[in-house]
C-alpha positions as CSV (number, residue, x, y, z in Angstrom):
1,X,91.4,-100.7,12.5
2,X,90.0,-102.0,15.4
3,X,87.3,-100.2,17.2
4,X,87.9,-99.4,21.1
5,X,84.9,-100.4,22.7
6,X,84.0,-103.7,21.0
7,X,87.7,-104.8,20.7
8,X,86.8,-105.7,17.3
9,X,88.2,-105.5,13.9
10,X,86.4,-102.6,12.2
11,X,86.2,-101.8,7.7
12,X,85.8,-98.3,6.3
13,X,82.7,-98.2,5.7
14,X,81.5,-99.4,9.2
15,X,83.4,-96.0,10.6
16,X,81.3,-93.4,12.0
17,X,82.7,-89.9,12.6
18,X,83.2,-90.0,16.7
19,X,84.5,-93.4,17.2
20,X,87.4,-94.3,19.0
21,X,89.7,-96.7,17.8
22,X,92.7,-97.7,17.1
23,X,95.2,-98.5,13.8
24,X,97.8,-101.1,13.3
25,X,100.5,-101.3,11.1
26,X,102.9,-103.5,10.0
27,X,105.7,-103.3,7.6
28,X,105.3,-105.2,4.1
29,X,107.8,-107.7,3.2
30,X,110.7,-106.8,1.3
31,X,109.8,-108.2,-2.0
32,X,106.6,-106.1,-2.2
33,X,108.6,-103.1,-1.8
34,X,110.2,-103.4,-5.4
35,X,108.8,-102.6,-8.5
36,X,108.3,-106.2,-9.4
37,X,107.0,-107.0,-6.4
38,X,104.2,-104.1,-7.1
39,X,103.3,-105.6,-10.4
C-alpha cells in the first residue's frame, strides 16, 4: 500500500479512514501456490 500524497510505503495500522492510496500486487511464485509450498 502506498499512500498517495507522501509517495510512501504505508502498514495497516498507519491507515486512517479517508486516505488515498494505492495497492500493488504481484503474483506469488509457482511453488508457493502448492500445498507444500504452503507448509
Amino acid at each position: 500500500m502506498i499512500c498517495d500524497d507522501k509517495k510512501e510505503p504505508l502498514t495497516n495500522p498507519n491507515y486512517e479512514i479517508g486516505m488515498r492510496v494505492s495497492i500493488i500486487g504481484l503474483p506469488a511464485p509457482k511453488e508457493w501456490r502448492t500445498n507444500e509450498g504452503l507448509k
